[in-house]
VOPAGU-2260 file (C-alpha; in pm, 1 decimal, decimal comma):
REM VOPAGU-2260
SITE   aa  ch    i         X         Y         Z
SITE  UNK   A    0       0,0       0,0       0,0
SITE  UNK   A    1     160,6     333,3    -103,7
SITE  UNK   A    2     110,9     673,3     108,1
SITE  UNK   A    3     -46,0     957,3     -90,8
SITE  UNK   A    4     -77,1    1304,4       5,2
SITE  UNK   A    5    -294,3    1574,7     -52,9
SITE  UNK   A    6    -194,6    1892,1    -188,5
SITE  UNK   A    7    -193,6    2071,6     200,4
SITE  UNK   A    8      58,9    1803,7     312,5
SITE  UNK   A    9     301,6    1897,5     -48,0
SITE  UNK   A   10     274,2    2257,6      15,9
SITE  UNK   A   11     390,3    2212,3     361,2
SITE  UNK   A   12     633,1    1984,3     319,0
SITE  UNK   A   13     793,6    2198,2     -10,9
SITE  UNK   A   14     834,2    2453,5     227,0
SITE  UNK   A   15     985,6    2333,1     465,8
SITE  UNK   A   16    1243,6    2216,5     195,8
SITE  UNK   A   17    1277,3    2538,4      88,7
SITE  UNK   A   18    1409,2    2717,8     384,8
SITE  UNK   A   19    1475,0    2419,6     640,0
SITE  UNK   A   20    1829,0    2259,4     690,2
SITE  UNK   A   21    1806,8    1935,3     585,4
SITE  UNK   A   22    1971,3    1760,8     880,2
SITE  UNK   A   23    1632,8    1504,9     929,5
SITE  UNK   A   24    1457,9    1294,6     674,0
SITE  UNK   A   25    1111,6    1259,4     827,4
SITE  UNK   A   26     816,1    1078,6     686,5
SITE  UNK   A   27     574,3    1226,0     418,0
SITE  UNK   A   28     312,8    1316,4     690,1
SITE  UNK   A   29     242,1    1697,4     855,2
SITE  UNK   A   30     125,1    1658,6    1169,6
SITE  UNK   A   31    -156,4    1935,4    1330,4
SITE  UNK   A   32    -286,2    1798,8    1662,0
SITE  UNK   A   33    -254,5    1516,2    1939,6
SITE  UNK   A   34    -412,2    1393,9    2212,5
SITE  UNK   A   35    -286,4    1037,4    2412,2
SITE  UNK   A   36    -198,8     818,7    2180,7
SITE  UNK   A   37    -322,4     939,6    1894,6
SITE  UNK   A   38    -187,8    1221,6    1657,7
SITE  UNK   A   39    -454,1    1440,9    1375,5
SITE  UNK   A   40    -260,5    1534,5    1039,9
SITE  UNK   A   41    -340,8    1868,3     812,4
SITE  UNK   A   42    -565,3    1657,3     609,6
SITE  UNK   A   43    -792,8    1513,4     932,7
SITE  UNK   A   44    -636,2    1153,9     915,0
SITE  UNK   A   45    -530,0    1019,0    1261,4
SITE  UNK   A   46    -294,1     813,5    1341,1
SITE  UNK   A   47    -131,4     569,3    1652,8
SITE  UNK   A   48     189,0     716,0    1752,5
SITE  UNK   A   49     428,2     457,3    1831,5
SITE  UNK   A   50     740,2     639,0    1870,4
SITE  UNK   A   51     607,0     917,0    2122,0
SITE  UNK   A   52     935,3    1186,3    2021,7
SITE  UNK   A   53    1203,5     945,6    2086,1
SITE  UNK   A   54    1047,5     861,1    2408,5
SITE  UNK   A   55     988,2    1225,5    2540,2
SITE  UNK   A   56     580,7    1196,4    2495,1
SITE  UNK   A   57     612,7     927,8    2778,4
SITE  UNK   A   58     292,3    1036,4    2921,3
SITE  UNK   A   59     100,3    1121,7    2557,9
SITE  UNK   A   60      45,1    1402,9    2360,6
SITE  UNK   A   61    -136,2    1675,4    2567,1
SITE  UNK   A   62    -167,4    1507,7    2898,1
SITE  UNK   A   63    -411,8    1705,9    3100,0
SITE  UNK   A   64    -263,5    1775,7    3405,2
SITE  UNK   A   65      64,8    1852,2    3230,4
SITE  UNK   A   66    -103,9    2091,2    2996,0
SITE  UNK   A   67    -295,4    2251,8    3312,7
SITE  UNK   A   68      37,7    2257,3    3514,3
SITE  UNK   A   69     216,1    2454,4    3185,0
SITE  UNK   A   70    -103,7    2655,0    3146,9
SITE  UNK   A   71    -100,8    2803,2    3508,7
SITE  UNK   A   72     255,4    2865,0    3493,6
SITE  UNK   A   73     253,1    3044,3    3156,3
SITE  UNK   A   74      20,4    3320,3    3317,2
SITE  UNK   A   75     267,5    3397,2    3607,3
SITE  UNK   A   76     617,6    3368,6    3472,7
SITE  UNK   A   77     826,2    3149,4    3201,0
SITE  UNK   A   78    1169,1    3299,1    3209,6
SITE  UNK   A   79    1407,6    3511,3    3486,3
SITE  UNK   A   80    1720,1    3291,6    3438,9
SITE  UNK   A   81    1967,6    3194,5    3680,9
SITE  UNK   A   82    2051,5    3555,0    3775,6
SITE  UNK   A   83    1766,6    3536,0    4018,2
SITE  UNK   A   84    1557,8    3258,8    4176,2
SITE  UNK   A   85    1205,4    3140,8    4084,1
SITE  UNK   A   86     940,5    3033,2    4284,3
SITE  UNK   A   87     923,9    2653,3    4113,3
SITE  UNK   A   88    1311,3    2540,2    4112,7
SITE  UNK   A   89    1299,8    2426,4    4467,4
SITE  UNK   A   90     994,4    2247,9    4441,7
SITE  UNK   A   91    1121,3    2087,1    4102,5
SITE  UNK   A   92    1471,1    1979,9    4252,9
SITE  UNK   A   93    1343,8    1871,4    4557,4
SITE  UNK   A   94    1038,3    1673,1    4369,3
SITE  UNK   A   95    1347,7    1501,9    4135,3
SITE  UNK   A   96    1583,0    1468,8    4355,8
SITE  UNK   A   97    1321,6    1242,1    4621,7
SITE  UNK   A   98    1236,9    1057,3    4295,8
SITE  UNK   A   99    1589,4     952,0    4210,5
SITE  UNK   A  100    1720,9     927,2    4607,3
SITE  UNK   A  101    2013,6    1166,7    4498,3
SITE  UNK   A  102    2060,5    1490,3    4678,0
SITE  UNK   A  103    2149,7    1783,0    4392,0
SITE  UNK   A  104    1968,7    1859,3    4046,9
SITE  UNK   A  105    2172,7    2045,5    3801,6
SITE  UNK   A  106    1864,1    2161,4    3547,6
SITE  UNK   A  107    1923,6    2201,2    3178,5
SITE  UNK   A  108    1690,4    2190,3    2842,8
SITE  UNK   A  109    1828,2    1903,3    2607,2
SITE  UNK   A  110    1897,6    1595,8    2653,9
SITE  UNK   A  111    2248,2    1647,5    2509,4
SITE  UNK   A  112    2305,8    1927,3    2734,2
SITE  UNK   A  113    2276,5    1682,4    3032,8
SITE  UNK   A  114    2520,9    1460,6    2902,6
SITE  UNK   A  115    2742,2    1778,6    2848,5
SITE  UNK   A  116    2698,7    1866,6    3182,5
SITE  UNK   A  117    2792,4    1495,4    3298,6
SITE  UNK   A  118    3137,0    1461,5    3113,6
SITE  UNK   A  119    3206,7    1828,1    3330,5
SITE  UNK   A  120    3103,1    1735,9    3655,0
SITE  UNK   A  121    3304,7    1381,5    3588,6
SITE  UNK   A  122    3621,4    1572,7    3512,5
SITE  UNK   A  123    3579,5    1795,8    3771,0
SITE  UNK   A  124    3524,8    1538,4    4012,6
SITE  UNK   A  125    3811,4    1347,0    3858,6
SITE  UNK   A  126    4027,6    1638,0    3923,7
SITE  UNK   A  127    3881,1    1805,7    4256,2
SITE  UNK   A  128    3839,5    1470,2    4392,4
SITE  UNK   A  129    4008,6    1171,0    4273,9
SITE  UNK   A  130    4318,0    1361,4    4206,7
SITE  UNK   A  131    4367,5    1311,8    3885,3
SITE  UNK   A  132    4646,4    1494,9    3704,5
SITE  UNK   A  133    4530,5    1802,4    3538,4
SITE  UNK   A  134    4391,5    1760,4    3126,2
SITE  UNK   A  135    4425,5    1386,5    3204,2
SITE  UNK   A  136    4080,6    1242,2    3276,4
SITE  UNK   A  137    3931,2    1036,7    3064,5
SITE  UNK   A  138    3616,8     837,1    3031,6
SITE  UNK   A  139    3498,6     476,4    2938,2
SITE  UNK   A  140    3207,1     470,0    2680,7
SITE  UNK   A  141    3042,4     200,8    2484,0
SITE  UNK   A  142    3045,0      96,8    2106,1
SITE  UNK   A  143    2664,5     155,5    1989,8
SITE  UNK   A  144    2612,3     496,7    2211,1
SITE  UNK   A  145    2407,8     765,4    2114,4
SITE  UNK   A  146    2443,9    1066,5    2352,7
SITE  UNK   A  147    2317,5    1367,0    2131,0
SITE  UNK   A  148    2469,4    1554,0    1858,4
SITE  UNK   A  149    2706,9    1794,4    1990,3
SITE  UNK   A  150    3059,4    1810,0    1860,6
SITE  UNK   A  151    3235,0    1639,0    2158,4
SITE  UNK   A  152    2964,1    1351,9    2185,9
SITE  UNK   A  153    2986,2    1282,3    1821,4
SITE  UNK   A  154    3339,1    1304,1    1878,6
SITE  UNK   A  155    3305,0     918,7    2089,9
SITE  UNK   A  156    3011,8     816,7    1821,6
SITE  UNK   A  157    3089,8     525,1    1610,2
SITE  UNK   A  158    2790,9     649,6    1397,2
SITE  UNK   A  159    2961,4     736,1    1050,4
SITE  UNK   A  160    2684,6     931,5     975,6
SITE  UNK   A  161    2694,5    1082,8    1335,8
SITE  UNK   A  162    3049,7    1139,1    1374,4
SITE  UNK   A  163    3250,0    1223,6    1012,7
SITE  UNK   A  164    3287,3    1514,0     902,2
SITE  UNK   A  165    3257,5    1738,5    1201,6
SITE  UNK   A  166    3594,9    1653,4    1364,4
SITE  UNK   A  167    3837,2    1723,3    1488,7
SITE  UNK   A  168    3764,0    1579,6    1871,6
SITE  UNK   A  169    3735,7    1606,3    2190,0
SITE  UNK   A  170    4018,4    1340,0    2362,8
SITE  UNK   A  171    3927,3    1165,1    2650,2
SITE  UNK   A  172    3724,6     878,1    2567,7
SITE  UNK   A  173    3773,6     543,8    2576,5
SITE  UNK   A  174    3550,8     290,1    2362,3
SITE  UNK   A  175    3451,3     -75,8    2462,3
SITE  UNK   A  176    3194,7    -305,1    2319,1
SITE  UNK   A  177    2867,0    -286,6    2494,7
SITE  UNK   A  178    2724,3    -546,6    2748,1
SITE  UNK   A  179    3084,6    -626,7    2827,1
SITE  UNK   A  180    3216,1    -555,6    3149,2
SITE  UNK   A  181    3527,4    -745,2    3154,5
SITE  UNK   A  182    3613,0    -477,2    2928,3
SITE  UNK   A  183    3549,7    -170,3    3105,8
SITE  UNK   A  184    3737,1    -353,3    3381,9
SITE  UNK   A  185    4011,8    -327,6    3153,7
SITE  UNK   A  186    3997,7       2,0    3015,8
SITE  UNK   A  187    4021,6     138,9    3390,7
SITE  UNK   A  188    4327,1     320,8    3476,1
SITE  UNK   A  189    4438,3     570,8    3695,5
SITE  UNK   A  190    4278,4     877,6    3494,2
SITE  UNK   A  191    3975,8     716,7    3447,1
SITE  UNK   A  192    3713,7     891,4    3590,7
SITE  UNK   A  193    3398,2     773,0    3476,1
SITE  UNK   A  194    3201,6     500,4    3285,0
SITE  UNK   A  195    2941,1     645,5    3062,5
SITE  UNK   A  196    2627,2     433,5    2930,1
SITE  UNK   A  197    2341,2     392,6    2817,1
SITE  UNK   A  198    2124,3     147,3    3054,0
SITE  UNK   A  199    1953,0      14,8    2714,8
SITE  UNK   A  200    2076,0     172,2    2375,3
SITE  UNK   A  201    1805,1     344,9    2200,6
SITE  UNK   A  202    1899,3     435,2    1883,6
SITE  UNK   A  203    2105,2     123,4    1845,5
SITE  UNK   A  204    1739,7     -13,9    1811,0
SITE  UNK   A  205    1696,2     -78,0    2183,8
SITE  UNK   A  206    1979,9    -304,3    2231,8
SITE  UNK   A  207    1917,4    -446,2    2620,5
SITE  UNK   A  208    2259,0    -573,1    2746,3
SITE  UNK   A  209    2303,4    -936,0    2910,1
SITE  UNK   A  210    2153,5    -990,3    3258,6
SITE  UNK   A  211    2396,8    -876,8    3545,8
SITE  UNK   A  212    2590,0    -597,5    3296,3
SITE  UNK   A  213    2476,0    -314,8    3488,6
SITE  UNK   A  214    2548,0    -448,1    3866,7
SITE  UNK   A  215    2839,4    -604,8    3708,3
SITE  UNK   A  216    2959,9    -212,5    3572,0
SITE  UNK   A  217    2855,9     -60,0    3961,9
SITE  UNK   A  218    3066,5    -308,0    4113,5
SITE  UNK   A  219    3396,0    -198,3    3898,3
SITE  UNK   A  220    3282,0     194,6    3933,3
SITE  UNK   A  221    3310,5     154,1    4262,5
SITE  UNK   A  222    3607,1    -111,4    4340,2
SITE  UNK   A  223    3827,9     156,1    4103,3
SITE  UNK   A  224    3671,4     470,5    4260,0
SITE  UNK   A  225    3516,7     537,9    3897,8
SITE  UNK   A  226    3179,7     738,0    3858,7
SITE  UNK   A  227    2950,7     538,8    3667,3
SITE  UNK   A  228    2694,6     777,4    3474,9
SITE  UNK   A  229    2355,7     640,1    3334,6
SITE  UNK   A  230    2233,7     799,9    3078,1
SITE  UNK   A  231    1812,9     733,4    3130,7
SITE  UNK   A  232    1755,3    1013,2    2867,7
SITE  UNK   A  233    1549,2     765,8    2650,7
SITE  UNK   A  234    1551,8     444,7    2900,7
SITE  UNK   A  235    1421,3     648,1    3233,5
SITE  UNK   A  236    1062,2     800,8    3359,0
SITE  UNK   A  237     871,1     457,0    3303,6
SITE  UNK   A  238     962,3     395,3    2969,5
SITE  UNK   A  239    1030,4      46,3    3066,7
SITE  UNK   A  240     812,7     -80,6    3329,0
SITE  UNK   A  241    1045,8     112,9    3633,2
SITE  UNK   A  242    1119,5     431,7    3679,8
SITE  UNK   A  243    1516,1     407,5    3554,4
SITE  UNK   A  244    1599,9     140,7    3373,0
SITE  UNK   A  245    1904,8      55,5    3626,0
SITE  UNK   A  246    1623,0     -35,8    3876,3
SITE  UNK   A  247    1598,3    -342,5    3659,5
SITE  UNK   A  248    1924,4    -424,0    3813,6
SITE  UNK   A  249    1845,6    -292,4    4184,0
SITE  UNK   A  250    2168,5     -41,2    4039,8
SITE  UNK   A  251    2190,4     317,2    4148,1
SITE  UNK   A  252    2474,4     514,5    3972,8
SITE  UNK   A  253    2640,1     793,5    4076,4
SITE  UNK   A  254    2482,9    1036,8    3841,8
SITE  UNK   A  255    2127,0    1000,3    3630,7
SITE  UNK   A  256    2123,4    1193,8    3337,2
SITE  UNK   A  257    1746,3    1268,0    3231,9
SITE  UNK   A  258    1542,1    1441,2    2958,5
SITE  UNK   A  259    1266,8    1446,4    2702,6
SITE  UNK   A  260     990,1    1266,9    2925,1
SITE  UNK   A  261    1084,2    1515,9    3217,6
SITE  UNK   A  262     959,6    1829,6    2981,6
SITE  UNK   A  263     634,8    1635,0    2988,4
SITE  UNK   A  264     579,1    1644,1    2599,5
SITE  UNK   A  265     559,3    2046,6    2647,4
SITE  UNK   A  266     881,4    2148,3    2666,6
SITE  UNK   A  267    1268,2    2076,1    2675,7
SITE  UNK   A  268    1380,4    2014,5    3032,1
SITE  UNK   A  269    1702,5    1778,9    3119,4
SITE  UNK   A  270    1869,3    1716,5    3419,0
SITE  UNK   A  271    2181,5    1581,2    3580,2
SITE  UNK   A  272    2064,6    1401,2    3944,6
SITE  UNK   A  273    2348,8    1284,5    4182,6
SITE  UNK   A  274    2444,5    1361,6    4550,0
SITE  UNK   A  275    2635,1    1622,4    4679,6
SITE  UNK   A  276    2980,5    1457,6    4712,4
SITE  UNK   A  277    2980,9    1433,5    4342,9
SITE  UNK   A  278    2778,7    1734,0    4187,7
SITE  UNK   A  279    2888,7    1989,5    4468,8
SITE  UNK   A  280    3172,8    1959,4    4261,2
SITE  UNK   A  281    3080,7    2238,0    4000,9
SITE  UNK   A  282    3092,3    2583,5    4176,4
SITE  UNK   A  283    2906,2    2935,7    4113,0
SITE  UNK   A  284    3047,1    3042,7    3741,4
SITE  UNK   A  285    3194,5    2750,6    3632,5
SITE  UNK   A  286    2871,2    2634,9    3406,0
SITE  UNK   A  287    2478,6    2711,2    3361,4
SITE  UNK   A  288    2201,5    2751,8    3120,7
SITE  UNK   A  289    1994,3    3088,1    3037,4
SITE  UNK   A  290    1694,7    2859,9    3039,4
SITE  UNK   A  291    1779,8    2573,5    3241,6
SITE  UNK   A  292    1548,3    2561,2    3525,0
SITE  UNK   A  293    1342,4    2864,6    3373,5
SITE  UNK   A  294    1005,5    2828,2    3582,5
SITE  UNK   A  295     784,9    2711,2    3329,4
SITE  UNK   A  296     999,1    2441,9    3296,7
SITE  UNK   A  297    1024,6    2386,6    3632,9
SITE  UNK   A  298     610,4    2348,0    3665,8
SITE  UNK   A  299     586,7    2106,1    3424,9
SITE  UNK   A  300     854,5    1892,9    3546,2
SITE  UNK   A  301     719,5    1922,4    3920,2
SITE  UNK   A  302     415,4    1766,8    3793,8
SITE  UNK   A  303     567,7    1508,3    3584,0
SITE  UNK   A  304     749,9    1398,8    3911,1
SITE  UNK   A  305     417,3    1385,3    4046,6
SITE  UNK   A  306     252,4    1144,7    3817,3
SITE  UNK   A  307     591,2     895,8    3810,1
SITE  UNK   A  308     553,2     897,6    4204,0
SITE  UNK   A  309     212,4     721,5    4144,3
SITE  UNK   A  310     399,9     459,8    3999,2
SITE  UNK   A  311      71,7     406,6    3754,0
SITE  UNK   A  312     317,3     488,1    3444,2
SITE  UNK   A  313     579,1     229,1    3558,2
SITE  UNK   A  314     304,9     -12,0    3636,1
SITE  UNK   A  315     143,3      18,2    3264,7
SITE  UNK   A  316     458,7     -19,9    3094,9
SITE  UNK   A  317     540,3    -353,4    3260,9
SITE  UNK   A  318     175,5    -482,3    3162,8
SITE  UNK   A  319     191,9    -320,6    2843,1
SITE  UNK   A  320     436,5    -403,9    2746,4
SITE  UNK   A  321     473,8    -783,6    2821,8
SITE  UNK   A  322     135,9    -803,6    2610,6
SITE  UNK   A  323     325,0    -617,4    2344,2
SITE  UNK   A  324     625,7    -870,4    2355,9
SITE  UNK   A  325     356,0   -1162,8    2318,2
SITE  UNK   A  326     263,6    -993,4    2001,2
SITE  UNK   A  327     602,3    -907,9    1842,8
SITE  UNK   A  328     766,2   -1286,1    1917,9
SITE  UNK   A  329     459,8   -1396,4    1653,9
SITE  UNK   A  330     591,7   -1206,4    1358,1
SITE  UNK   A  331     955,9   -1347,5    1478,5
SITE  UNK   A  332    1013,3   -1572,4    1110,8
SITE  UNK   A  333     771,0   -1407,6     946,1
SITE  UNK   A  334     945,4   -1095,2     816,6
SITE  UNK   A  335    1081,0   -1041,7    1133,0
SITE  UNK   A  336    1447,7   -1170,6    1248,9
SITE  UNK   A  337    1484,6   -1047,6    1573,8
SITE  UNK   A  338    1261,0    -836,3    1881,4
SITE  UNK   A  339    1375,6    -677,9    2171,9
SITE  UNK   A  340    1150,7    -564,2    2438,7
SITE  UNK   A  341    1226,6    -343,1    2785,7
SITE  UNK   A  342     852,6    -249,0    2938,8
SITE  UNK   A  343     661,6     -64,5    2658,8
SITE  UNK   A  344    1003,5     -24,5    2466,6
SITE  UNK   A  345    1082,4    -252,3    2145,4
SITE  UNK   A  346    1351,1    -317,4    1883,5
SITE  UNK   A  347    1221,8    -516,0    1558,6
SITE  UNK   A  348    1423,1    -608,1    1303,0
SITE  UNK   A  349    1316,6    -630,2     963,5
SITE  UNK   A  350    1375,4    -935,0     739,5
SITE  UNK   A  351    1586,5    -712,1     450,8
SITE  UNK   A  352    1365,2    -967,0     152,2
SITE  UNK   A  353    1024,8    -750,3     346,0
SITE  UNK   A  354    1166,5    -431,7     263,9
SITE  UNK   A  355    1435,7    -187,1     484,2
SITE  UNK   A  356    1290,4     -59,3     754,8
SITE  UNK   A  357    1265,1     334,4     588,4
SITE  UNK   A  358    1030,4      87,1     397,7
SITE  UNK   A  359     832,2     -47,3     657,6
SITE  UNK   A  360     802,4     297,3     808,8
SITE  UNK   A  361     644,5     422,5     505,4
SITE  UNK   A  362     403,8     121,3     485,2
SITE  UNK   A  363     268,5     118,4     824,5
SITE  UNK   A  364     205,5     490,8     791,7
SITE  UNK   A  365      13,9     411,8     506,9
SITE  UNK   A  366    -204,3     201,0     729,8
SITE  UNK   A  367    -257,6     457,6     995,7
SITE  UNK   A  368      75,2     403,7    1276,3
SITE  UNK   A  369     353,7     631,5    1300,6
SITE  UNK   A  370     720,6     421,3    1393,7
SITE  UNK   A  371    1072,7     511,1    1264,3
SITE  UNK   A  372    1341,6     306,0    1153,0
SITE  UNK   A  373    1711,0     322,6    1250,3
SITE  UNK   A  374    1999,1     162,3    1165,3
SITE  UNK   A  375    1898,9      30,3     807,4
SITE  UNK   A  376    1682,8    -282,4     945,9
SITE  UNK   A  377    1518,1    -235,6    1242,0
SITE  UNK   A  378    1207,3       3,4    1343,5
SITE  UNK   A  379    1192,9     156,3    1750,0
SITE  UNK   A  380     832,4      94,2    1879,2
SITE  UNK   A  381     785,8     350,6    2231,7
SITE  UNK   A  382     433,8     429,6    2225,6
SITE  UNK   A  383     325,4     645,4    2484,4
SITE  UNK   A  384     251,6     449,1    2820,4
SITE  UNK   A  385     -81,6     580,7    2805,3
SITE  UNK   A  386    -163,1     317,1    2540,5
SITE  UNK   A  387    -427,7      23,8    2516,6
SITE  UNK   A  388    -392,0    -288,6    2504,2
SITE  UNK   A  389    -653,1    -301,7    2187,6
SITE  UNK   A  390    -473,7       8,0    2043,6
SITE  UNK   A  391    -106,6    -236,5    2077,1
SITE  UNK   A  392    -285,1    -505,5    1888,1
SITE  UNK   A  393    -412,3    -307,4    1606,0
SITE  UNK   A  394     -81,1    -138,2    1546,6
SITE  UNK   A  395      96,4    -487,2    1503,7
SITE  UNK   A  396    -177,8    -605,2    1296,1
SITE  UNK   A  397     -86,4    -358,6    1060,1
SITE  UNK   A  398     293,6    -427,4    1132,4
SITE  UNK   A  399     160,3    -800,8    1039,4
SITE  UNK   A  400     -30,3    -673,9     711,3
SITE  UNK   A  401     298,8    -446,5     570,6
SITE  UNK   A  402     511,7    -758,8     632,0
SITE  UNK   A  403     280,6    -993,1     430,7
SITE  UNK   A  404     235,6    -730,9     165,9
């Protein structure tokens, strides 16, 4: 089945080629409203979102009390920056903070940002603490990683089409393959001062590491007196059935870095979480953000800490997303080679003689469901955890149908 548009949908989208960068290759559709699960395009077709922004409409598009929380705040005050205090930041980092046990919230916007902010505080702490010799601290990261698009995270990408081109880079990273930690064990030296991952890599195609990786990577952090940072930018706020995907693992790292579910779907709003031994590190001066913890932001996130505190989110992934599992390991020889689930989270990879998964993507909108591929072969499903269980079933009937056809 091939996906037509109207002449609203062509007119919008040659614009945007006109005067856009070209530095994303979405699919043919212009989207005009959303509500839940469910998103309205310019033409009045609807359609089941099953990527939910990467994973930052968690908790659906337009969540009421979100929008009401945003709403309020919007007639008050949005913006005074860091020059002055607000009258939400302390009820946002003390909300965050009791939701991750840590003690200090560094507030940002992206999700990049907060990984920006990590690789500081970990060299700081390397230095100020640890004693490392100055300009010498480095950092263990894993093959597979995506942490955002900034010059010195590409810079430890092994994405070509991530990383070349845009050098030269940052030093200070050291690679090893994923889900083994024998090999961080051996990367650690004296200069090391942190372990950087990715609890489950998302835009690897939601590659879950083997069982015992994470406590195995906490226990080496802290036998070598090695941060270990989890980045939950994708993997945290319920996307998986808990409310950081290191609870899986009963782990707690030193720092969490969070984003896109914490803006609620409204806004961008990131965050570095640890306790005070390790982010009391960074001092008055020595780095901030004109809009990190503006107050609006601050609002939304308050009551997005609210609603994860319920634990309903984390309890609807879980359920969700074992039914959605059940579903997926059907179409597992049947145009499907491979599925990887973490709560309402999934990785399926296409059989290349069905089509790639750019492909697929474009079928399956066809038939009404948003998903995106990555990686050539395999398509992210992260639907938002508000969900049903009949809505689940009708996407991968159509997932089903596109394979078939």
């Amino acid at each position: 089945m091939s996906f037509s548009v109207d002449a609203a949908t062509e007119r919008i989208i040659a614009e945007e080629d006109a005067h856009l960068a070209h530095n994303y290759h979405p699919l043919p559709v212009v989207i005009s409203r959303g509500e839940g699960a469910w998103v309205t395009d310019v033409e009045g077709k609807r359609y089941l979102d099953l990527l939910s922004a990467y994973s930052a409409l968690n908790f659906g598009h337009s969540h009421p009390a979100i929008v009401v929380a945003a709403r309020e705040q919007l007639d008050r005050l949005t913006l005074t920056s860091r020059a002055y205090h607000n009258d939400q930041l302390g009820a946002f980092a003390t909300a965050l903070a009791e939701l991750s046990g840590k003690d200090l919230v560094l507030p940002m916007n992206t999700g990049a940002e907060a990984v920006e902010t990590g690789i500081k505080v970990a060299r700081a702490w390397g230095y100020r603490v640890k004693g490392i010799a100055p300009d010498a601290a480095t950092i263990v990261v894993a093959n597979g990683n995506f942490h955002g698009r900034t010059t010195t995270i590409v810079g430890f990408s092994d994405d070509p089409s991530a990383r070349d081109g845009f050098g030269p880079y940052a030093p200070g990273f050291v690679h090893v393959p994923y889900g083994d930690a024998a090999a961080i064990a051996a990367a650690i030296d004296e200069n090391t001062a942190a372990v950087l991952l990715e609890p489950i890599q998302g835009e690897a195609g939601v590659v879950i590491p083997p069982e015992g990786y994470l406590r195995a990577v906490r226990e080496i952090c802290t036998e070598n007196n090695v941060l270990f940072i989890a980045d939950e930018i994708q993997s945290g706020l319920g996307r998986v059935g808990t409310t950081f995907a290191c609870d899986r693992e009963g782990v707690v790292p030193d720092l969490y870095l969070l984003g896109k579910a914490l803006g609620g779907g409204i806004l961008p709003l990131s965050a570095v979480v640890a306790d005070r031994d390790v982010l009391g590190v960074i001092q008055p001066g020595e780095h901030g953000s004109t809009f990190g913890g503006n107050p609006l932001a601050a609002a939304v996130g308050v009551r997005v800490v609210e609603m994860l505190a319920s634990g309903e989110f984390q309890k609807r992934a879980t359920a969700l997303g074992e039914h959605l599992a059940v579903k997926l390991d059907e179409l597992v020889g049947h145009g499907v080679t491979g599925v990887r689930v973490a709560g309402l989270w999934a990785g399926v990879d296409i059989d290349p003689a069905r089509g790639t998964g750019r492909e697929i993507a474009e079928r399956m909108l066809a038939r009404g469901v948003l998903v995106k591929d990555t990686h050539g072969q395999t398509i992210r499903i992260a639907p938002p955890l508000v969900i049903r269980a009949t809505e689940l079933d009708w996407a991968v009937e159509q997932l089903k149908h596109v394979l078939g056809a």
